[in-house]
LOLUM-76600 format. One record per atom (N, C-alpha, C): residue number from 0; residue in one letter; x, y negated, z. Coordinates in steps of 0.001 Angstrom, whole numbers, plus 500000, padded with zeros to 6 digits. Layout:
BEGIN
> k:r:c1:c2:c3
> NUM:A:X:Y:Z
...
This chain:
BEGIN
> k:r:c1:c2:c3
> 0:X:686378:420268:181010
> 0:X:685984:420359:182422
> 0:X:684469:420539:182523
> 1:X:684454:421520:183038
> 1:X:682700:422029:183461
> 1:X:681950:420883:184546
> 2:X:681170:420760:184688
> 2:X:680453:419556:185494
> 2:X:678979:420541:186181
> 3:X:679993:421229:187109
> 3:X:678974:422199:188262
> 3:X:678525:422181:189219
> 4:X:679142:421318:190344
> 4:X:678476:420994:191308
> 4:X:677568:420312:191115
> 5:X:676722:419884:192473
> 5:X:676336:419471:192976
> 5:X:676268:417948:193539
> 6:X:678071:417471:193565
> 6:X:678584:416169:193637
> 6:X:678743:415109:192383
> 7:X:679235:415678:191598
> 7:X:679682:415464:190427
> 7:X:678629:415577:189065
> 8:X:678069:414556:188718
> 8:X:677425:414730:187494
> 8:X:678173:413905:186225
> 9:X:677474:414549:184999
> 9:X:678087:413580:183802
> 9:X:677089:413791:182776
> 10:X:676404:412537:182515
> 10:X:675147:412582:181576
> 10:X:675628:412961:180159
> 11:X:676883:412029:179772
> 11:X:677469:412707:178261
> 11:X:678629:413091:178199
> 12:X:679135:414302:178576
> 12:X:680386:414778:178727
> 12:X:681065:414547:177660
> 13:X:682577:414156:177696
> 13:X:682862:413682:176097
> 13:X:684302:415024:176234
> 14:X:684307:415341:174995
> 14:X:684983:416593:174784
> 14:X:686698:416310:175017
> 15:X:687169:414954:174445
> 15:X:688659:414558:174376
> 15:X:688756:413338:175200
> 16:X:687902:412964:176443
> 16:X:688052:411513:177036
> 16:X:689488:411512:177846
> 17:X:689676:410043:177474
> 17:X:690861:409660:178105
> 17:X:690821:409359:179255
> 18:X:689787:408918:180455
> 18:X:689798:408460:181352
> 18:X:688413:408867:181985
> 19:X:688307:409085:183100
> 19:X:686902:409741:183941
> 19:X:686819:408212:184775
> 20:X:685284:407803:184648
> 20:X:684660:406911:185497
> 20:X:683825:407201:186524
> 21:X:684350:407084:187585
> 21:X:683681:408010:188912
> 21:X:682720:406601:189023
> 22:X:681305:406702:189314
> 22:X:680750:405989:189841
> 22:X:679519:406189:191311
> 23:X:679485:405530:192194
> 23:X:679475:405653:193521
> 23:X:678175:404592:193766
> 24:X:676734:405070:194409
> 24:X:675516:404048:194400
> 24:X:675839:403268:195724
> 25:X:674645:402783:195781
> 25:X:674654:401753:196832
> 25:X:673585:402550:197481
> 26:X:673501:401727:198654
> 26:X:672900:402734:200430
> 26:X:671137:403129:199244
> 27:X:670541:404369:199427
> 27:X:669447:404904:198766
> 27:X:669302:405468:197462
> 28:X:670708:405064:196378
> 28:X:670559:405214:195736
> 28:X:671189:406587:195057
> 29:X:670941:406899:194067
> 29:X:671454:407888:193347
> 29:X:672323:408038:191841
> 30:X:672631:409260:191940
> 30:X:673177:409144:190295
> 30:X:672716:408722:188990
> 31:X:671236:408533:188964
> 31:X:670621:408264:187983
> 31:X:670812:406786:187710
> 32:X:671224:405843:188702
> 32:X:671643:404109:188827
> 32:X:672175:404244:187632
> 33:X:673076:405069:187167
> 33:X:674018:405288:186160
> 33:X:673808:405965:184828
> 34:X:672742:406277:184881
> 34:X:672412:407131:184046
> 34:X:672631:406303:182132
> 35:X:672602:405335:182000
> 35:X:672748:404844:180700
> 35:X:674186:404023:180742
> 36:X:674767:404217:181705
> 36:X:676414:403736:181258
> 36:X:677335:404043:180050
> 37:X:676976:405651:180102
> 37:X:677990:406216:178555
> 37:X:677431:405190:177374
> 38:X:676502:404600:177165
> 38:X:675579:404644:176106
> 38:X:676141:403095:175831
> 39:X:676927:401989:176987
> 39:X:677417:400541:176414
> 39:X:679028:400910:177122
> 40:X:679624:402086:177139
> 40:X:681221:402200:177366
> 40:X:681518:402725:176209
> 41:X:682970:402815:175706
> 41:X:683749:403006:175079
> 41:X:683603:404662:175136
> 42:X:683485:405488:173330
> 42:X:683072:406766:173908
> 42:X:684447:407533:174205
> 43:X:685402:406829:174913
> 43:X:686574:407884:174831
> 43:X:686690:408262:176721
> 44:X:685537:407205:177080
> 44:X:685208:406989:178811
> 44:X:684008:408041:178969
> 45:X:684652:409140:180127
> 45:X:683557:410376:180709
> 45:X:682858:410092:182050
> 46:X:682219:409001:181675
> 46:X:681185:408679:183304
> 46:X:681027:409727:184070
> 47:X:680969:409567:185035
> 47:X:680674:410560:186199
> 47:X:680385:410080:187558
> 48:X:678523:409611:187429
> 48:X:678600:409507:188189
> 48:X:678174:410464:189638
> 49:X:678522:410090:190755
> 49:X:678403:410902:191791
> 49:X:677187:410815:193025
> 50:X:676870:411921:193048
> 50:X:675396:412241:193691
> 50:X:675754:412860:195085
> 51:X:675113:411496:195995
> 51:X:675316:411632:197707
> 51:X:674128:413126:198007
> 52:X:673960:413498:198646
> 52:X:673387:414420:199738
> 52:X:672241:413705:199934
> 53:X:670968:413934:199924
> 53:X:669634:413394:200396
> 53:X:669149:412946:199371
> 54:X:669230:412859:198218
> 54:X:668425:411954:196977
> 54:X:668043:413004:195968
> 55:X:667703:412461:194638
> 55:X:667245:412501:193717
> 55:X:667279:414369:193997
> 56:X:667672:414943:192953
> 56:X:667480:416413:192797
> 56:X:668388:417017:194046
> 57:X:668812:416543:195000
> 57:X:669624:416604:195844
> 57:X:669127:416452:197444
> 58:X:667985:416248:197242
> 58:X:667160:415671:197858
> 58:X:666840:416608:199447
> 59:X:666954:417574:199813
> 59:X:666694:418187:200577
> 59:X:667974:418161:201662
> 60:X:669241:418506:200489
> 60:X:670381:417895:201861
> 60:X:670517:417152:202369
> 61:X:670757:417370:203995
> 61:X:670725:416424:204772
> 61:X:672070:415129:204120
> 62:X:671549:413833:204471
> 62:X:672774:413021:204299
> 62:X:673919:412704:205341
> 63:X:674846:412166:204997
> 63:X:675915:411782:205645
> 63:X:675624:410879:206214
> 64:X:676143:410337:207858
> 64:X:675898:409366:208212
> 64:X:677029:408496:208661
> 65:X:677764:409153:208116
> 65:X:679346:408345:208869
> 65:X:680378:408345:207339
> 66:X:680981:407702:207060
> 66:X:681831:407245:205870
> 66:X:682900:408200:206454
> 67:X:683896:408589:207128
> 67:X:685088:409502:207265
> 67:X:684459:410946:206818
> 68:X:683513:411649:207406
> 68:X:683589:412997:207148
> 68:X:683157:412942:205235
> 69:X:682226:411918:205102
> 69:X:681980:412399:203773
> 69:X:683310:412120:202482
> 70:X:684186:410850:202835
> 70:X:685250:410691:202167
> 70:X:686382:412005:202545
> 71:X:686354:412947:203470
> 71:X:687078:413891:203199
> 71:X:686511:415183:201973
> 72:X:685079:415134:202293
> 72:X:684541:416165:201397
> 72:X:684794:415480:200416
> 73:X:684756:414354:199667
> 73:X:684740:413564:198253
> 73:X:685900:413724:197713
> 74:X:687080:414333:198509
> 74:X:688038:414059:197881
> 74:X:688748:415346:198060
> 75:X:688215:416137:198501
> 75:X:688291:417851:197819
> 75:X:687476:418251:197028
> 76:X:685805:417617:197036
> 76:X:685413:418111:195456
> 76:X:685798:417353:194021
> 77:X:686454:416535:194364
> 77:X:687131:415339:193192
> 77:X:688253:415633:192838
> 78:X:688739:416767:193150
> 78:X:689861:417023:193122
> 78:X:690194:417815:191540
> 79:X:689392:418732:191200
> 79:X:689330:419424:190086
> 79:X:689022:418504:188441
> 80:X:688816:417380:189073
> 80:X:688457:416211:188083
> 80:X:689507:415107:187709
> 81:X:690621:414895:188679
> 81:X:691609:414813:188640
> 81:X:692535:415025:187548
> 82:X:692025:415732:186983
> 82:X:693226:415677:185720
> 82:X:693808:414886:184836
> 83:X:692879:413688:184733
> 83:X:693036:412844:183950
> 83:X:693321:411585:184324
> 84:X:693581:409906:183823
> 84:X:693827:409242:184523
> 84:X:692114:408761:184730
> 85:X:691879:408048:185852
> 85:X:690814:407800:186411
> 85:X:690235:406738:187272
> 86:X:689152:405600:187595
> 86:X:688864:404575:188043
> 86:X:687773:404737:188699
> 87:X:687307:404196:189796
> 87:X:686261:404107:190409
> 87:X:685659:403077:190610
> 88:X:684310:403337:190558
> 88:X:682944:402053:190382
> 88:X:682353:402324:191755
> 89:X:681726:401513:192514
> 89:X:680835:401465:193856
> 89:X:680325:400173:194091
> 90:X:678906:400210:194429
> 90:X:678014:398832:194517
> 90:X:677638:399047:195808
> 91:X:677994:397923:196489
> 91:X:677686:397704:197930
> 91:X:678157:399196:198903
> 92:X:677259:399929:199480
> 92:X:677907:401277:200096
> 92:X:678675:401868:199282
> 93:X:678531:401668:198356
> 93:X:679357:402901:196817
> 93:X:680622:401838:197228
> 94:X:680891:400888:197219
> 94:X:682249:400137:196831
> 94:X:683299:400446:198104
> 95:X:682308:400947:199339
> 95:X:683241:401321:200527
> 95:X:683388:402412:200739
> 96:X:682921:403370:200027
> 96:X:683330:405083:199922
> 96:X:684262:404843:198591
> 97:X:684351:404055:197770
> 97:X:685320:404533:196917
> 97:X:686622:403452:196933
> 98:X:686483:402785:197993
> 98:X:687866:402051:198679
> 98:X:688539:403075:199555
> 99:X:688113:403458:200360
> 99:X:688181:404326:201167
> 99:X:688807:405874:200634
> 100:X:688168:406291:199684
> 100:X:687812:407050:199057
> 100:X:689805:407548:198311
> 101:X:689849:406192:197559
> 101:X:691144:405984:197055
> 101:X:692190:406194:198351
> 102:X:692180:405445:199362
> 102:X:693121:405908:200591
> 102:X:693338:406732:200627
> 103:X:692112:407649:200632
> 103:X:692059:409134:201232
> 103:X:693168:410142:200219
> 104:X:692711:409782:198424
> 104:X:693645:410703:197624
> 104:X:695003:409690:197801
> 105:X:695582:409107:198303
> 105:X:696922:408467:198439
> 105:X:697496:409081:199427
> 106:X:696393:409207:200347
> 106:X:697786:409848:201649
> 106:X:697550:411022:201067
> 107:X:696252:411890:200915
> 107:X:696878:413462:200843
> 107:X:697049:414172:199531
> 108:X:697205:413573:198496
> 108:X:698141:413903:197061
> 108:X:698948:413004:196577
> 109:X:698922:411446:197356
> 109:X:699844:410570:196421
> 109:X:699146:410220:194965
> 110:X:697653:410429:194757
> 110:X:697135:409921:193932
> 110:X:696356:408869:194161
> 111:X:695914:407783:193360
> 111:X:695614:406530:193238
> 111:X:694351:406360:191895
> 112:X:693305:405835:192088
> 112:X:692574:405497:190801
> 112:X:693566:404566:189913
> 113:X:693671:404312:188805
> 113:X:694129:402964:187897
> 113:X:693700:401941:187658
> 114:X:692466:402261:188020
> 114:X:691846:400681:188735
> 114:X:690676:400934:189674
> 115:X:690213:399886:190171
> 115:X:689057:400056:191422
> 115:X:688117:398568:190800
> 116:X:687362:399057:190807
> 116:X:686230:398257:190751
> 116:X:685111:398099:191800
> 117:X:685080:396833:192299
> 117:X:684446:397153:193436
> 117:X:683330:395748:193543
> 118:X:682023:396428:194180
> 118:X:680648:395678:193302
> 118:X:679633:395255:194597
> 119:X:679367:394106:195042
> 119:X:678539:393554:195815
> 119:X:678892:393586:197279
> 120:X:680188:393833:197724
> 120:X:680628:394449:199213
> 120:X:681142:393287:199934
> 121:X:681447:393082:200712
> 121:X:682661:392210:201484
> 121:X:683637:393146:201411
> 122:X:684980:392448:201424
> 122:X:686140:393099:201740
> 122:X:686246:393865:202869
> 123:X:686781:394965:203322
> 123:X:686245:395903:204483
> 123:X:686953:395330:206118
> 124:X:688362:394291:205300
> 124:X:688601:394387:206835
> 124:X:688016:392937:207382
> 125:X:687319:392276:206794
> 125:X:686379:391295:207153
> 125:X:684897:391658:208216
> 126:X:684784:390851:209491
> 126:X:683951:391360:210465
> 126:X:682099:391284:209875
> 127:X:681533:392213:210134
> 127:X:680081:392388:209869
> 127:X:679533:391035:209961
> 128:X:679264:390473:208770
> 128:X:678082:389200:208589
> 128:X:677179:389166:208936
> 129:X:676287:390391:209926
> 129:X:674983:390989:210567
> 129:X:674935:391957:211411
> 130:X:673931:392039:211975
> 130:X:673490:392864:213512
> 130:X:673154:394521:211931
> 131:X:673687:395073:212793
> 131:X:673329:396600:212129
> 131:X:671853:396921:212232
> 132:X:671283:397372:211146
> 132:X:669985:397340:211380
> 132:X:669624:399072:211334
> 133:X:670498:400343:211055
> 133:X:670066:401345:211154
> 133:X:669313:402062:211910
> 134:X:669093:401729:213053
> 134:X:668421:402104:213956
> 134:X:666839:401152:214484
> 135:X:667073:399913:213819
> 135:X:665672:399876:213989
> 135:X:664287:400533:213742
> 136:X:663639:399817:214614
> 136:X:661901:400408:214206
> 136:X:661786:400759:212663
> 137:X:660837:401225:212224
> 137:X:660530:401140:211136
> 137:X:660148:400520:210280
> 138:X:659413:399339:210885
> 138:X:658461:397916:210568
> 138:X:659432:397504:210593
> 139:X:660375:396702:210920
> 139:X:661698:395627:211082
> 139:X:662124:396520:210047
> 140:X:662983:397662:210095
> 140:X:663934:398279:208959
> 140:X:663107:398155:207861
> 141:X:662355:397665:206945
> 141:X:661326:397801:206214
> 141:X:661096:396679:205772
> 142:X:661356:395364:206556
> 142:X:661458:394120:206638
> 142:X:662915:393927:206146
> 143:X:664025:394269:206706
> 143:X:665020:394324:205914
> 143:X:665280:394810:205038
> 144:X:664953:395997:204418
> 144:X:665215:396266:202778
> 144:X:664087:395253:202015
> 145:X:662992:394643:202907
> 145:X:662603:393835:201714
> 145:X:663225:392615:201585
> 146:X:663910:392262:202464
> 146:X:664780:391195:202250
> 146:X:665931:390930:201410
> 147:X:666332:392626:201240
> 147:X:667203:392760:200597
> 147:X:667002:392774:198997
> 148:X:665791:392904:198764
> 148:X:664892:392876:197377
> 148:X:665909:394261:196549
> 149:X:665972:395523:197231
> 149:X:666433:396295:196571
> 149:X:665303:397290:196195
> 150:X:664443:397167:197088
> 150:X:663025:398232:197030
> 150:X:661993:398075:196286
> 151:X:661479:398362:195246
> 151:X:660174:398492:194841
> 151:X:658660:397775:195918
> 152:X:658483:396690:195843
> 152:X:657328:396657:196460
> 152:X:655994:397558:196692
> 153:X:655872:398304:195668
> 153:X:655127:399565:195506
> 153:X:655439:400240:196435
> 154:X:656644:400409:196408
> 154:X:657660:401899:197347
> 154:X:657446:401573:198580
> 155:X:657834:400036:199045
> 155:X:657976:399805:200657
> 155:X:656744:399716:201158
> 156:X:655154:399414:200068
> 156:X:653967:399952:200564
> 156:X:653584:401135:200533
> 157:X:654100:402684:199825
> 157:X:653722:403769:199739
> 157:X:654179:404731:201090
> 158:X:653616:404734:202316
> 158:X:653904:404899:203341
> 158:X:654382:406618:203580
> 159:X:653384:407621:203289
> 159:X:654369:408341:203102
> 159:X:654971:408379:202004
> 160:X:655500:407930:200808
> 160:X:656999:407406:200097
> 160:X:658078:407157:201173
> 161:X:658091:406409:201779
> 161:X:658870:405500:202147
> 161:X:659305:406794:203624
> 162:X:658207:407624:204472
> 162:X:658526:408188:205300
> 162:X:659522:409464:204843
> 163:X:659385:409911:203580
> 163:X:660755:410804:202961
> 163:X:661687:410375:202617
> 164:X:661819:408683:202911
> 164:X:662792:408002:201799
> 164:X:663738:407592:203279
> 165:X:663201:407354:204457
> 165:X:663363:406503:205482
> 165:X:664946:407189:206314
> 166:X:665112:408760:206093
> 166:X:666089:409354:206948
> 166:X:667530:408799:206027
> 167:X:667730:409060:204698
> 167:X:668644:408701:203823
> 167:X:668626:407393:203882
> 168:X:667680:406265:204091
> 168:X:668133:404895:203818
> 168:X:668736:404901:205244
> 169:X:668529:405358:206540
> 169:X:668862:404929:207696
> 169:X:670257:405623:207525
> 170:X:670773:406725:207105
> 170:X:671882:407485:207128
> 170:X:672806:406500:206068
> 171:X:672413:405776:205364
> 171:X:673415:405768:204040
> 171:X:673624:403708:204607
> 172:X:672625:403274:205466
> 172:X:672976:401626:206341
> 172:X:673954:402004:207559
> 173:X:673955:403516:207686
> 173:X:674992:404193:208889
> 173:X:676073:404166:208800
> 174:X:675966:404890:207518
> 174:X:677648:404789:207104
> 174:X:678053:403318:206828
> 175:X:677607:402508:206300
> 175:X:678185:401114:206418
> 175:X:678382:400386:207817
> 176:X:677399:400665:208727
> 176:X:677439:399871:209868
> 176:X:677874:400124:210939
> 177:X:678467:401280:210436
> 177:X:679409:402069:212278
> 177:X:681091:402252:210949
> 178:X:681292:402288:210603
> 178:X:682146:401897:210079
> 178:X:683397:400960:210281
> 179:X:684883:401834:210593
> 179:X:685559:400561:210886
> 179:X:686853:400822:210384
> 180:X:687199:399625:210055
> 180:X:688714:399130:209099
> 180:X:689972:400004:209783
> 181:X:690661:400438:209261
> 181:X:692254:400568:209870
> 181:X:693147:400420:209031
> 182:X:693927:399075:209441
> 182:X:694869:398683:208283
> 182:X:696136:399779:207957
> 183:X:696155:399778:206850
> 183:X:697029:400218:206140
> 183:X:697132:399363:205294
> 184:X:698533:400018:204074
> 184:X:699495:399270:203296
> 184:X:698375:399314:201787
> 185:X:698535:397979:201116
> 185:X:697286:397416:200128
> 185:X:697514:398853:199218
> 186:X:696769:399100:198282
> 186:X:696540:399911:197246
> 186:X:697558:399844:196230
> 187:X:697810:400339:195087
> 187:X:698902:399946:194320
> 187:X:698044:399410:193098
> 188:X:696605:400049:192895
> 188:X:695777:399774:191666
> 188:X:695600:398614:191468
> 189:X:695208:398067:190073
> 189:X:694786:396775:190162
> 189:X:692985:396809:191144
> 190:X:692421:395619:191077
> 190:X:690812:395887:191875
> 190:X:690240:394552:190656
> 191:X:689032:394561:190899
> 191:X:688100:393718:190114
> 191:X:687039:393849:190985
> 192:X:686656:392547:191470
> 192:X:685439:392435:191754
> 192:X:684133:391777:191247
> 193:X:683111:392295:191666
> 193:X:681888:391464:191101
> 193:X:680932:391083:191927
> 194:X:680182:390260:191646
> 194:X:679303:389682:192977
> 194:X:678422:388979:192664
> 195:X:677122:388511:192591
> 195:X:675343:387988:192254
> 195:X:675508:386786:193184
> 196:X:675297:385562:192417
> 196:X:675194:384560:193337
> 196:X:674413:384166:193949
> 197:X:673325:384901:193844
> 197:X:672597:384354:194776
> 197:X:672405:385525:195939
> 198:X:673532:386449:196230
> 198:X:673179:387646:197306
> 198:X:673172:386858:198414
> 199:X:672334:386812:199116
> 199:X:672445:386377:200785
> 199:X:673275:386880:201125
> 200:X:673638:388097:200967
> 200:X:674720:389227:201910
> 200:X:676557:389165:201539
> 201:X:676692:389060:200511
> 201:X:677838:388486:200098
> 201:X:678393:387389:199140
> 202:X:679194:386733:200065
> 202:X:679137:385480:199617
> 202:X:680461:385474:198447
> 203:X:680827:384742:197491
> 203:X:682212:384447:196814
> 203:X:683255:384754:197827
> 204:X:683912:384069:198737
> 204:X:685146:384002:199425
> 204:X:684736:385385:200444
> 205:X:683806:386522:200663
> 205:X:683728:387728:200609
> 205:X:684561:388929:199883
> 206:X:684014:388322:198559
> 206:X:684740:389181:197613
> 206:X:686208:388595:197457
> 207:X:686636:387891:197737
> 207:X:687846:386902:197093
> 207:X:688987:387624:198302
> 208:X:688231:388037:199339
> 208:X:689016:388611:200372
> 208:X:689533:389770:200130
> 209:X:689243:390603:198733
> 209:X:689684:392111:198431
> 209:X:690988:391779:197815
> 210:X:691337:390470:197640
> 210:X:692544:390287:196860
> 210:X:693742:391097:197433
> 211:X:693367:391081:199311
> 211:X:694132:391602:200172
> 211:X:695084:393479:200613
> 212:X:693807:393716:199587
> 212:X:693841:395242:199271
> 212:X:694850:396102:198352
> 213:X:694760:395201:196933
> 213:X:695889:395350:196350
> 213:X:697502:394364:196054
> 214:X:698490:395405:195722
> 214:X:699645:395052:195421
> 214:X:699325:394215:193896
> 215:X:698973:394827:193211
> 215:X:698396:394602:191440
> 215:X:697684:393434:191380
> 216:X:696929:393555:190344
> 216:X:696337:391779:189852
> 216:X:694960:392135:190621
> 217:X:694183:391184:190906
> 217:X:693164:391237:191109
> 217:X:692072:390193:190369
> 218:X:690872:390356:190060
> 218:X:690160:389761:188972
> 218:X:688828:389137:189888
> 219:X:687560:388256:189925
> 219:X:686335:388563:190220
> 219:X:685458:387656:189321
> 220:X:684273:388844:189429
> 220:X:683481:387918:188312
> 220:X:682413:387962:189357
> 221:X:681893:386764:188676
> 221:X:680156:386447:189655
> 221:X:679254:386309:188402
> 222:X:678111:386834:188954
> 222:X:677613:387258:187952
> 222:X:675472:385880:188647
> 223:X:674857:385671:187878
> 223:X:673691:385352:188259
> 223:X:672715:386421:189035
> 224:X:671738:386374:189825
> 224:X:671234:387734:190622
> 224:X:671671:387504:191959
> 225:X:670793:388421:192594
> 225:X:670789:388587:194073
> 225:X:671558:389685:194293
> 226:X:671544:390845:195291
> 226:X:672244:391605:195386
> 226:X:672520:392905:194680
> 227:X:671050:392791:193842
> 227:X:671283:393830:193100
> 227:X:671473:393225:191226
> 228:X:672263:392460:191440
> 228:X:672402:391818:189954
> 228:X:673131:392756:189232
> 229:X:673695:394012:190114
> 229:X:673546:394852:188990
> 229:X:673047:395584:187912
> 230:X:671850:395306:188212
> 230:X:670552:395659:187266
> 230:X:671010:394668:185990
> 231:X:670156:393637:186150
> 231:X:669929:392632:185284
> 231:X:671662:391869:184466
> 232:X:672478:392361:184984
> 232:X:673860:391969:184832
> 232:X:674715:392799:183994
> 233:X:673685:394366:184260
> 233:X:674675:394926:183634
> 233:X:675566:395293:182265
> 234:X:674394:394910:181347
> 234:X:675328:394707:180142
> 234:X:676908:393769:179817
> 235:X:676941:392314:181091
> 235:X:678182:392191:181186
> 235:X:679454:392403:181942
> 236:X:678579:393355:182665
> 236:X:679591:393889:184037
> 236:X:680087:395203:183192
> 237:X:679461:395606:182395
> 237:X:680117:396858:181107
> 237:X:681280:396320:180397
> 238:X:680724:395161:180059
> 238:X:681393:394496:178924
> 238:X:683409:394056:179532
> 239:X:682792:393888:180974
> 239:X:684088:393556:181318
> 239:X:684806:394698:182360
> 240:X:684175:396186:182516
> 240:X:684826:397240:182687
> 240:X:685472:397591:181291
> 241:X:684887:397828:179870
> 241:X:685812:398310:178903
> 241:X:686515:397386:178261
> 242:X:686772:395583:178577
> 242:X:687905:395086:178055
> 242:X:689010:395568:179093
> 243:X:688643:395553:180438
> 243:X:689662:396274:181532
> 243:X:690521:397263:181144
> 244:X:689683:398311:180739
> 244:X:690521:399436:180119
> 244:X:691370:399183:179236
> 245:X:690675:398531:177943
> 245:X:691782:398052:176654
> 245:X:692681:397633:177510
> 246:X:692898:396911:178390
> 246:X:694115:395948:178962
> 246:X:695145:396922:179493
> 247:X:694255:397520:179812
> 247:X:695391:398902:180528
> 247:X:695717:399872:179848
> 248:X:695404:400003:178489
> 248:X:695800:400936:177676
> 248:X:695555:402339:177637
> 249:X:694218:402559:178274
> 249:X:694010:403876:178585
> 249:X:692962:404229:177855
């Protein structure tokens, strides 16, 4: 499989992989979050992760600001990738485009990831823990990503930085915060969650609420870290995506 778009990247394409790892950033971020995953997975796993509209080399397209239109495009260019069996990764915004995401290939092919992994979110049909902040000023919105300690202190002082950076962070807190649940029937995949104990933003019995999603087993690990303990975590949040796989035999 060629790796041509635009959506779809894969830092080490593996020639005979058994399983494609779609992975999905959190609100600002990009494909590069991912960029050293192949390098502590199992090499028979073809990372792939996926690059939103407005970032990194991508940078000029406008972004999405609403989670429905872009989960329809995600799941006609994902489609050609499909061939194989396949799981999805998403941290915080990433974990609700690729919940979502999975719905979307269930109703319109009857396909399903084999597992879902899902990283720093609340469960979706749980009510907003906060006032939406996308539309604030700039000074307040600015105040909240530093709260969120996801930003570079450098960055949130580099003013124009931050004024090219400012349309995509407001578009990508959009899609999370206008965003809304419609129940349907749980997933069939198993799910695994993970979660930083010390995130202000999501708490344990947050994540414990995705149990609700699937039919299958569900797992969660908490990990030390704030919200982005995916950084500093990640060598065991690897460790316990490729015993996952062994378990599943793929």
């Amino acid at each position: 499989m060629r790796f041509s778009n635009s959506w779809v990247t894969c830092p080490q394409p593996v020639q005979e992989a058994s399983i494609r790892l779609f992975c999905f950033p959190y609100a600002g971020g990009g494909a590069s979050i991912f960029r050293t995953w192949p390098d502590e997975l199992p090499s028979s796993i073809e990372v792939c992760p996926i690059q939103l509209p407005g970032r990194e080399n991508w940078f000029t397209e406008p972004p999405y600001k609403q989670l429905l239109p872009l989960v329809q495009v995600l799941a006609e260019v994902l489609d050609p990738y499909l061939d194989l069996p396949f799981i999805f990764f998403g941290h915080s915004m990433g974990a609700l485009i690729c919940f979502e995401l999975a719905r979307r290939l269930r109703k319109i092919n009857a396909l399903q990831p084999v597992h879902l992994f899902i990283s720093g979110h609340r469960a979706p049909h749980l009510l907003p823990a906060k006032r939406p902040i996308h539309q604030l000023p700039d000074s307040r919105f600015l105040e909240e990503l530093r709260d969120l300690s996801g930003t570079p202190e450098e960055v949130l002082q580099n003013i124009e930085l931050m004024q090219l950076l400012l349309p995509t962070l407001r578009a990508d807190f959009s899609i999370v915060e206008t965003y809304v649940y419609i129940e349907e029937s749980p997933l069939d995949c198993s799910i695994t969650a993970f979660g930083g104990l010390q995130d202000p933003e999501v708490h344990p019995e947050d994540l414990k609420a995705w149990q609700t999603q699937t039919h299958s087993e569900f797992t969660l690990h908490m990990y030390s870290g704030d919200h982005f303990f995916l950084r500093s975590a990640q060598t065991m949040l690897l460790e316990v995506i490729s015993k996952k796989l062994m378990q599943l035999n793929i």
